[in-house]
C-alpha positions in Angstrom: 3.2 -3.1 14.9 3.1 -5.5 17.7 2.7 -9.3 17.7 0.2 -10.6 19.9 0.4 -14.4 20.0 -2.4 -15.6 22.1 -3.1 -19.9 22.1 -1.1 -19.9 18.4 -3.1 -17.5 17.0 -1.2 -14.7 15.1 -2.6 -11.3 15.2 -0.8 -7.9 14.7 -1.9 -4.7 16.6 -1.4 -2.3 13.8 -2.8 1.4 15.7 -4.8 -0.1 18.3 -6.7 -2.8 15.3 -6.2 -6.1 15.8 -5.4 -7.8 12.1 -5.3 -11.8 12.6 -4.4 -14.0 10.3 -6.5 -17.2 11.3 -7.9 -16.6 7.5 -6.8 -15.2 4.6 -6.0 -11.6 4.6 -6.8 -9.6 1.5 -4.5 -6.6 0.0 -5.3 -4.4 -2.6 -2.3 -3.3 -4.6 -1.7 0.5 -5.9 0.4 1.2 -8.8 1.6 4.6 -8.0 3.9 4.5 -11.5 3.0 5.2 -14.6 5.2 2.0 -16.1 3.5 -0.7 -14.0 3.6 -4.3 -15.0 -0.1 -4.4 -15.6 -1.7 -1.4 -17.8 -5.0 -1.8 -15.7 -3.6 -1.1 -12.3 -1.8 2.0 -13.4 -3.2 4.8 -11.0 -2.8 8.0 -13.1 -4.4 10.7 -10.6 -5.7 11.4 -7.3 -9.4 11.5 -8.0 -8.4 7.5 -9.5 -6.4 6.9 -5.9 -9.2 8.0 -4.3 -11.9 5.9 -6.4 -9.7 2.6 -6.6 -9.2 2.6 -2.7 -13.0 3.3 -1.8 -13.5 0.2 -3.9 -11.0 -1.6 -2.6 -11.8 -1.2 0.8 -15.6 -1.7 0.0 -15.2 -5.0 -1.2 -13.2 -6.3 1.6 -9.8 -5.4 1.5 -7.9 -5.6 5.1 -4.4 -4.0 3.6 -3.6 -1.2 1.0 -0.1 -2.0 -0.4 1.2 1.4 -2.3 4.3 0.5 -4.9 6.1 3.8 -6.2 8.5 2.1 -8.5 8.1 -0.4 -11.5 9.9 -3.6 -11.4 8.7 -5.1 -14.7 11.2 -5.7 -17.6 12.3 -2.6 -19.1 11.1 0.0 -16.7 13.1 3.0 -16.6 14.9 3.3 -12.9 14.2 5.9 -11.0 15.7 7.8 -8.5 14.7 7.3 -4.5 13.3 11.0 -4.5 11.4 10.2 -7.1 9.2 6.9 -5.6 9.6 8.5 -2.1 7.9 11.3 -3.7 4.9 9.5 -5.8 4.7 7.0 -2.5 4.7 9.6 -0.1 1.7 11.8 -1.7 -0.3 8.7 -2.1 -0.2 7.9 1.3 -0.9 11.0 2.5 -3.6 11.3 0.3 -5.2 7.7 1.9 -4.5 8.7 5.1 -6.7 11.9 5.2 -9.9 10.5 3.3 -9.4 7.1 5.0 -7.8 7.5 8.4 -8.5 3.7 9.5 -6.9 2.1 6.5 -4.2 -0.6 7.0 -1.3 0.7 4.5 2.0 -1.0 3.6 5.0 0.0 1.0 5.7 -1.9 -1.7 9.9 -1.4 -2.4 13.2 -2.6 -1.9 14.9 0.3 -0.7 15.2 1.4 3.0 14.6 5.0 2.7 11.5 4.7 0.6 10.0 2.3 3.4 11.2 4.4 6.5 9.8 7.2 5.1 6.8 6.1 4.7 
């Protein structure tokens, strides 16, 4: 990713696409986890991946963010494997049947977001 400032306007080259942020930027969020916060965003195969990001990209959205691990109250920890793992397929999964998507990783550990 490279910033490219031009006259105070903020856009990042993210592959060669220009993504400026001179209005609001929508992101779709993918719960990758079975425990999510919210029941309704729980993604629970890849045909449902597959479905929820055609929709999401159809009805505007400029970023896919992909979250492998629940933070909501309760939520059993898991190990970095595990969301590298359920993260990882996901995005490779996006990437093949939707090349030109903008993806980013939702986490808090370095490992999980360097590898993906």
């Amino acid at each position: 990713m490279k910033d490219t400032s031009f006259c105070g306007k903020i856009q990042l080259n993210i592959k060669g696409r220009l993504l400026s942020f001179e209005q609001p930027i929508v992101m779709g969020i993918l719960n990758v986890t079975p425990d999510s916060f919210y029941v309704g965003s729980r993604i629970k195969n890849d045909d449902e991946l597959l479905t929820q990001v055609a929709v999401m990209l159809n009805e505007g959205a400029d970023i896919l963010d992909i979250g492998g691990y629940s933070s909501r109250p309760g939520a059993e920890d898991i190990s970095v494997e595990e969301e590298m793992e359920r993260s990882s397929k996901a995005i490779d999964l996006i990437s093949t049947e939707f090349p030109d998507a903008i993806l980013s990783i939702d986490t808090f550990r370095s490992e999980v977001a360097q590898s993906a």
